[in-house]
MARBA-3410 file (N, C-alpha, C, O; in Angstrom, 1 decimal):
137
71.5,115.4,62.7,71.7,115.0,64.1,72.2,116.3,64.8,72.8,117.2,64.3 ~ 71.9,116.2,66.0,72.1,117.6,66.8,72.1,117.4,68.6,71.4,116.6,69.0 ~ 72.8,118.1,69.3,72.5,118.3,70.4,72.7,119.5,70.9,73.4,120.4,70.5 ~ 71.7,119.4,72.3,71.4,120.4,72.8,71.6,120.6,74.4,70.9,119.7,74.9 ~ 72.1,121.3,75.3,72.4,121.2,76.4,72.4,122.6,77.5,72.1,123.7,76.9
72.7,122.7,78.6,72.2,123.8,79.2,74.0,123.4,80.4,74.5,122.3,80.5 ~ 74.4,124.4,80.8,75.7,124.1,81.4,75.5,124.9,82.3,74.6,125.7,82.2 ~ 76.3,124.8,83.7,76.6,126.3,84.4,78.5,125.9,84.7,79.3,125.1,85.1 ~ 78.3,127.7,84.1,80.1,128.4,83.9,80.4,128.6,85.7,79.7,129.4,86.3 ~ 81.5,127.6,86.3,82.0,128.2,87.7,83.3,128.5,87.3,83.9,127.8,86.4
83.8,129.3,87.9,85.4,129.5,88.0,86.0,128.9,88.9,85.6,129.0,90.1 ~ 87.1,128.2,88.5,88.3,127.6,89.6,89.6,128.2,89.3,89.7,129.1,88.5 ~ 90.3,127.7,89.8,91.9,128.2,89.7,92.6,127.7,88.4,93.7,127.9,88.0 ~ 91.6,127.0,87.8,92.1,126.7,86.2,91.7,127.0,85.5,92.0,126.4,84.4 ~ 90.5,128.3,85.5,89.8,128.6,84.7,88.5,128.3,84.3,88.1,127.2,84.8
87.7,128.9,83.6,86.4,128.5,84.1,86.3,127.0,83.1,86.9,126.6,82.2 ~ 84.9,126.3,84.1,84.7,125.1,83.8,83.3,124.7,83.8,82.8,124.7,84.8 ~ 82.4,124.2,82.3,81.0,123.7,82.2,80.9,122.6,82.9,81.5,121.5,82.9 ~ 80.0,123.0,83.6,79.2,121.5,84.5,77.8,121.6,83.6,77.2,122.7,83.5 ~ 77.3,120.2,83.0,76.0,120.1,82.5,75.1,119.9,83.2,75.3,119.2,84.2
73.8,120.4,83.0,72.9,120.8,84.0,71.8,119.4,83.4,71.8,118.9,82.3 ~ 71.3,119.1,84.2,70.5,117.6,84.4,69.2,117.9,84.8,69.1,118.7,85.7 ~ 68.0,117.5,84.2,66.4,117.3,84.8,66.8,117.6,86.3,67.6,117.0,87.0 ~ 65.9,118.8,86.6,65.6,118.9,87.8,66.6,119.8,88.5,66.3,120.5,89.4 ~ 67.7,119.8,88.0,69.0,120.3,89.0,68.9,121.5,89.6,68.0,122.1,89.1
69.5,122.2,90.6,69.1,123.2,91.2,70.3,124.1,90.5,71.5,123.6,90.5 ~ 70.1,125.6,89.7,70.7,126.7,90.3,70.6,127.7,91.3,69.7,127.5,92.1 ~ 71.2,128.6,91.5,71.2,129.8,92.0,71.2,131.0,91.0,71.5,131.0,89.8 ~ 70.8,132.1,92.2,70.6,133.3,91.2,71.6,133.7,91.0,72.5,133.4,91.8 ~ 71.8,134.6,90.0,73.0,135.4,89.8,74.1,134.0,88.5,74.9,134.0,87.6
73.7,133.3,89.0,74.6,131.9,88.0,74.5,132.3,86.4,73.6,132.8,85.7 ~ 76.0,131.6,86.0,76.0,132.0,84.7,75.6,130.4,83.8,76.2,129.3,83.9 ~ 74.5,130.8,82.8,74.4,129.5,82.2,74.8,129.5,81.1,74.7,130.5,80.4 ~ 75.3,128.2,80.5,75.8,128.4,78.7,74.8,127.6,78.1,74.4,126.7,78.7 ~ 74.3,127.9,77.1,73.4,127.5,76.3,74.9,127.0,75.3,76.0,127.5,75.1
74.2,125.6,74.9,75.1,125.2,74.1,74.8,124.1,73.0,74.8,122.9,73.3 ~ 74.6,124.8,71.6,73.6,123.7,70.7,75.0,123.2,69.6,75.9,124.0,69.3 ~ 74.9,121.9,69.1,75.9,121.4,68.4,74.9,120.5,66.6,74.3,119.5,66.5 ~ 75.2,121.2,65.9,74.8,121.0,64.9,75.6,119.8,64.0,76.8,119.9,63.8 ~ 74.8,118.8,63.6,75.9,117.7,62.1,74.8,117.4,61.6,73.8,116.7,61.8
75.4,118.3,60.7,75.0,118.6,59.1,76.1,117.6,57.9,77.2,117.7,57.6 ~ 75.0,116.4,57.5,75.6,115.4,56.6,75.4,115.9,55.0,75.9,115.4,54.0 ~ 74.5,117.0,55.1,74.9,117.8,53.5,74.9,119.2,53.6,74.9,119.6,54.8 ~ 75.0,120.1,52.8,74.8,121.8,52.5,73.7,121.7,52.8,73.0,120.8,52.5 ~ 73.3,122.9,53.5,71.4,123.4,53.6,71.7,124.8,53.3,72.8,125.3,53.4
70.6,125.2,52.9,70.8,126.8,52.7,69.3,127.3,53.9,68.6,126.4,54.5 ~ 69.1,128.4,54.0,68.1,129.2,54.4,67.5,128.0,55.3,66.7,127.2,54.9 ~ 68.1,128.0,57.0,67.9,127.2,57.9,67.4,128.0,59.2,67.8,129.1,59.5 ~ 66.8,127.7,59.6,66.0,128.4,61.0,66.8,127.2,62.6,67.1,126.1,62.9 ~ 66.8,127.7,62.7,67.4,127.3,64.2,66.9,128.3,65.6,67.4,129.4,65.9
65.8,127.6,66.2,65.0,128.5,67.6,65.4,128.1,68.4,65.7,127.0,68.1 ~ 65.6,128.2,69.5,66.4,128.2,70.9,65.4,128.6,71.5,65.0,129.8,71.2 ~ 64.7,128.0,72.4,63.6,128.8,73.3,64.0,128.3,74.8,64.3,127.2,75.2 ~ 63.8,129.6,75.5,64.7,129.5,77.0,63.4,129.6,78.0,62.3,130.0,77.7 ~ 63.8,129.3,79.3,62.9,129.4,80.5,62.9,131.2,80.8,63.4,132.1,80.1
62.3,131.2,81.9,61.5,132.3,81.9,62.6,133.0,82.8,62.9,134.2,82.5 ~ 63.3,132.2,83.9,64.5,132.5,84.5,65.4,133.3,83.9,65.6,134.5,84.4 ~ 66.2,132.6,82.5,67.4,133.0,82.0,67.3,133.9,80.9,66.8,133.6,79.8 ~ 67.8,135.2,81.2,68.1,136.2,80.2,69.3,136.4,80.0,70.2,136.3,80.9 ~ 69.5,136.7,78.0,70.7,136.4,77.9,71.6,137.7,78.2,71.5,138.9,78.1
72.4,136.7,78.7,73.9,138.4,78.4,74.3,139.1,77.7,75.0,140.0,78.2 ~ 74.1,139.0,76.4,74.0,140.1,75.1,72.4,140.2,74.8,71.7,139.2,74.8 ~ 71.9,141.2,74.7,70.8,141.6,74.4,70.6,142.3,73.0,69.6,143.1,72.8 ~ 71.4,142.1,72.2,71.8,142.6,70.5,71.4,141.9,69.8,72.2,141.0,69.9 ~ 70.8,141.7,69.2,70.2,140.9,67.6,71.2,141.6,67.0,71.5,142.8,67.1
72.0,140.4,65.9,72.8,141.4,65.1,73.5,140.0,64.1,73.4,138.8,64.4 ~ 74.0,140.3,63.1,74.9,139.4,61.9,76.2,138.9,63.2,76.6,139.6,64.1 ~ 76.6,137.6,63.0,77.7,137.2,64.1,78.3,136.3,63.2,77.6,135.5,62.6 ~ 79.4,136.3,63.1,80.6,135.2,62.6,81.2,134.4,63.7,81.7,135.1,64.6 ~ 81.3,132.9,63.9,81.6,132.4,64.8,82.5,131.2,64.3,81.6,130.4,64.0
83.8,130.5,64.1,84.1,129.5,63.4,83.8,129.5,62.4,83.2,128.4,62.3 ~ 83.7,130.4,60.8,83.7,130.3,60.0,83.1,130.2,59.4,83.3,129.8,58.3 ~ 81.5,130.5,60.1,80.0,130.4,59.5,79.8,131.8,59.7,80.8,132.4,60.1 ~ 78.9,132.2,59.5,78.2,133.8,59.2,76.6,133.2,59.4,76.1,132.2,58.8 ~ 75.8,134.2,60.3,74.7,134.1,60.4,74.1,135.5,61.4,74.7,136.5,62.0
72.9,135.2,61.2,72.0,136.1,62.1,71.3,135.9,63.4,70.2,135.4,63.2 ~ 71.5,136.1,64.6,71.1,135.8,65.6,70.3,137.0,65.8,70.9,138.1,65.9 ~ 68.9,136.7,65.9,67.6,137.6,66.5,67.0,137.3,68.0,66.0,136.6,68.0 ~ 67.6,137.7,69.2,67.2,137.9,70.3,65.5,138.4,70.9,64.9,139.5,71.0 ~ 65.0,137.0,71.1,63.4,138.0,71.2,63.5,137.1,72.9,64.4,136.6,73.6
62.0,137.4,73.1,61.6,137.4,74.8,61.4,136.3,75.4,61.2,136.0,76.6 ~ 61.6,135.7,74.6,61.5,133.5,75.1,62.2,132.7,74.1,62.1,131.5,74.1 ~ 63.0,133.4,73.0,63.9,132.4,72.4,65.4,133.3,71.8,65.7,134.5,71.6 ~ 65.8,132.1,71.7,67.2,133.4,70.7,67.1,132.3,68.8,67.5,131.2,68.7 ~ 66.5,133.1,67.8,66.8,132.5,66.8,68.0,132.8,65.9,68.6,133.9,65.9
68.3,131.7,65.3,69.2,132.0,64.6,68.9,131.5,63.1,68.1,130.6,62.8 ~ 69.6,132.4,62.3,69.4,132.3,60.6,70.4,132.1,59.7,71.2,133.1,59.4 ~ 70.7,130.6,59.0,71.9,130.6,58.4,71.4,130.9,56.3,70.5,130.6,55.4 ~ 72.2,131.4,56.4,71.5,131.5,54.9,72.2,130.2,53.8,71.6,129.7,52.9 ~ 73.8,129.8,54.2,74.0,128.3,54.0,74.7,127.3,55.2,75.8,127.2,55.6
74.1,127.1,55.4,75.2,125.8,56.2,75.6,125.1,55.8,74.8,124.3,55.3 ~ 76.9,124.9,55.6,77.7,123.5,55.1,77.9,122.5,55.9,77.9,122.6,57.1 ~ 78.2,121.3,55.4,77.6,119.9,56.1,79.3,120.3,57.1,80.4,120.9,57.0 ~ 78.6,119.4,57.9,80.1,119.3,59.4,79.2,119.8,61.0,78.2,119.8,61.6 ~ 80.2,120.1,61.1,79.9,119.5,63.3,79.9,121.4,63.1,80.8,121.9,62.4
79.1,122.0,63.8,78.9,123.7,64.2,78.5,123.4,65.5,77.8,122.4,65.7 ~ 79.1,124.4,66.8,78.9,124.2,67.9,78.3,125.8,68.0,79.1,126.7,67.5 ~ 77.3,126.3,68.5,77.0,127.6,68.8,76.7,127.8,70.6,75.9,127.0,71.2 ~ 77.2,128.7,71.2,77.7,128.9,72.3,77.0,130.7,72.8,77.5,131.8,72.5 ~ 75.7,130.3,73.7,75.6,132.4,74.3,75.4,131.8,76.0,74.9,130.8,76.5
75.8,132.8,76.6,75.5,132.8,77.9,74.3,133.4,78.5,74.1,134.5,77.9 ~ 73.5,133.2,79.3,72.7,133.2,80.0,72.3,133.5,81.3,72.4,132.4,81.9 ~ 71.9,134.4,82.1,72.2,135.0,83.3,70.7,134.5,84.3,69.7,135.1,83.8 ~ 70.5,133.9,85.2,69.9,133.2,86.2,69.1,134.2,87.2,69.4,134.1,88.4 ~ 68.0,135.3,86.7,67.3,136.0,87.3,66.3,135.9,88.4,66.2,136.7,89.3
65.6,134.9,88.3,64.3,134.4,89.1,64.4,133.6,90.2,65.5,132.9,90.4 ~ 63.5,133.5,91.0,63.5,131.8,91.6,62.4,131.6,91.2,61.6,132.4,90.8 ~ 62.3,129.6,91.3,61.3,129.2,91.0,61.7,127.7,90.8,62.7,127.2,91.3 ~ 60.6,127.0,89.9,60.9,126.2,89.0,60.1,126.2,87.5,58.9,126.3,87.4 ~ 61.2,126.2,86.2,60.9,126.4,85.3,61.7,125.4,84.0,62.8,125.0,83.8
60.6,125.3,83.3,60.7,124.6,82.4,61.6,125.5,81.2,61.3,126.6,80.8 ~ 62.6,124.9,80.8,63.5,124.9,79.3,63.1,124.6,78.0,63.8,123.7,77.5 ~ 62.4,125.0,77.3,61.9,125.0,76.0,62.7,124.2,75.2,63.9,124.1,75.3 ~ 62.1,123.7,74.6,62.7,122.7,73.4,63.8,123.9,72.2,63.9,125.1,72.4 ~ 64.4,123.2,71.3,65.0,124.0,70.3,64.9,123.1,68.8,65.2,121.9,68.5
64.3,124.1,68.2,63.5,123.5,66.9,64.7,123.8,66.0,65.3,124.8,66.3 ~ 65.4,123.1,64.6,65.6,123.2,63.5,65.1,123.1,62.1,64.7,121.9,61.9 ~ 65.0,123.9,61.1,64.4,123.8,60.1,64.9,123.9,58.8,65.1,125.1,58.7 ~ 65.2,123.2,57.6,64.9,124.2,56.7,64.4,124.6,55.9,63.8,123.8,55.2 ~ 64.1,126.1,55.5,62.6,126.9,55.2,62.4,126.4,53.9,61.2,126.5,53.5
63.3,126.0,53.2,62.4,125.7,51.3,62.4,123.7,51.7,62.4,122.8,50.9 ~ 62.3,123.7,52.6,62.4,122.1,52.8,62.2,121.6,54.2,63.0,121.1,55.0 ~ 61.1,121.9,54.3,60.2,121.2,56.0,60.4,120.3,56.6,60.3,120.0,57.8 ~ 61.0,119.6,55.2,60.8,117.9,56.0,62.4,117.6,56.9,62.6,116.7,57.8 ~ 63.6,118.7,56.3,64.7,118.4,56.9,64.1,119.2,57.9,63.7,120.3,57.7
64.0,118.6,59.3,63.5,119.4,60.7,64.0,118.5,61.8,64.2,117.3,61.4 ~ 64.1,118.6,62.9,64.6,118.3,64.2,64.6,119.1,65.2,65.3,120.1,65.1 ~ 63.9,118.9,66.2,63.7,119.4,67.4,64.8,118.5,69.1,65.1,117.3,69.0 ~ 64.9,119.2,70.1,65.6,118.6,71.1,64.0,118.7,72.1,62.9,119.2,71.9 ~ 64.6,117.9,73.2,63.7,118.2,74.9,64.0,119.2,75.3,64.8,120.0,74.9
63.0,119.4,76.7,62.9,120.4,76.8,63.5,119.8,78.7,63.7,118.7,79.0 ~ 63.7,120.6,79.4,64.8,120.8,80.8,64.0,121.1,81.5,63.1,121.8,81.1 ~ 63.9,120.7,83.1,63.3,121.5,84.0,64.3,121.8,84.6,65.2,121.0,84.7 ~ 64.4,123.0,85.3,65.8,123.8,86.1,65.0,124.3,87.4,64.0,124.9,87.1 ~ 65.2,124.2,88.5,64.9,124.9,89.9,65.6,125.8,90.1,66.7,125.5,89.8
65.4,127.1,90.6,66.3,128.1,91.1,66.1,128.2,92.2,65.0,127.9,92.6 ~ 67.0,128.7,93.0,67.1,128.8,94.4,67.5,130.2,94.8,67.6,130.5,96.0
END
């Protein structure tokens, strides 16, 4: 089981705060978006694929493919031109929340790509989310 969600980061006097973004909803440019996928995992998986595929709008704010430790997992996050993947070589069963921000370039309206999970010696453990439509202004 999994979820998957799209936020925008505003600052208030208490610090910044995720508002979840809804079918349709309007950003602006310059807006900071959180990509934010939540993983439960009811056994160990080893060698897992996890794709993130983003609208055409949002480019992320680190532009580094590189090995990242985040809560006590270790993985590979590969930054390409329409998804951010990620590569666990084991996952242990439990709740993983993974968290990158996203920066609101374009106007328009654009569709939010689904985000696929897999794992590679075992197909059948797979799950995919929907996919978002976002307006920019």
């Amino acid at each position: 089981m999994w979820q998957h969600g799209l936020f925008i980061r505003t600052n208030t006097s208490e610090g910044p705060v995720l508002v979840e973004l809804k079918e349709g909803d309007q950003v602006n440019l310059g807006d900071k978006v959180v990509s934010r996928i939540v993983i439960q995992s009811d056994r160990d998986m080893e060698f897992v694929h996890l794709k993130d595929m983003r609208a055409a709008a949002l480019e992320p704010e680190n532009s580094l493919s590189g090995y990242r430790w985040q809560g006590g997992l270790g993985y590979y996050e590969s930054i390409r031109d329409a998804s951010v993947n990620f590569f666990f070589d084991h996952l242990p069963k439990g709740s993983w929340v993974f968290e990158y921000t996203l920066n609101v370039t374009q106007k328009g309206n654009f569709s939010n790509g689904i985000s696929l999970i897999q794992c590679m010696y075992a197909p059948s453990f797979s799950s995919h989310s929907e996919g978002l439509k976002i307006r920019v202004e």
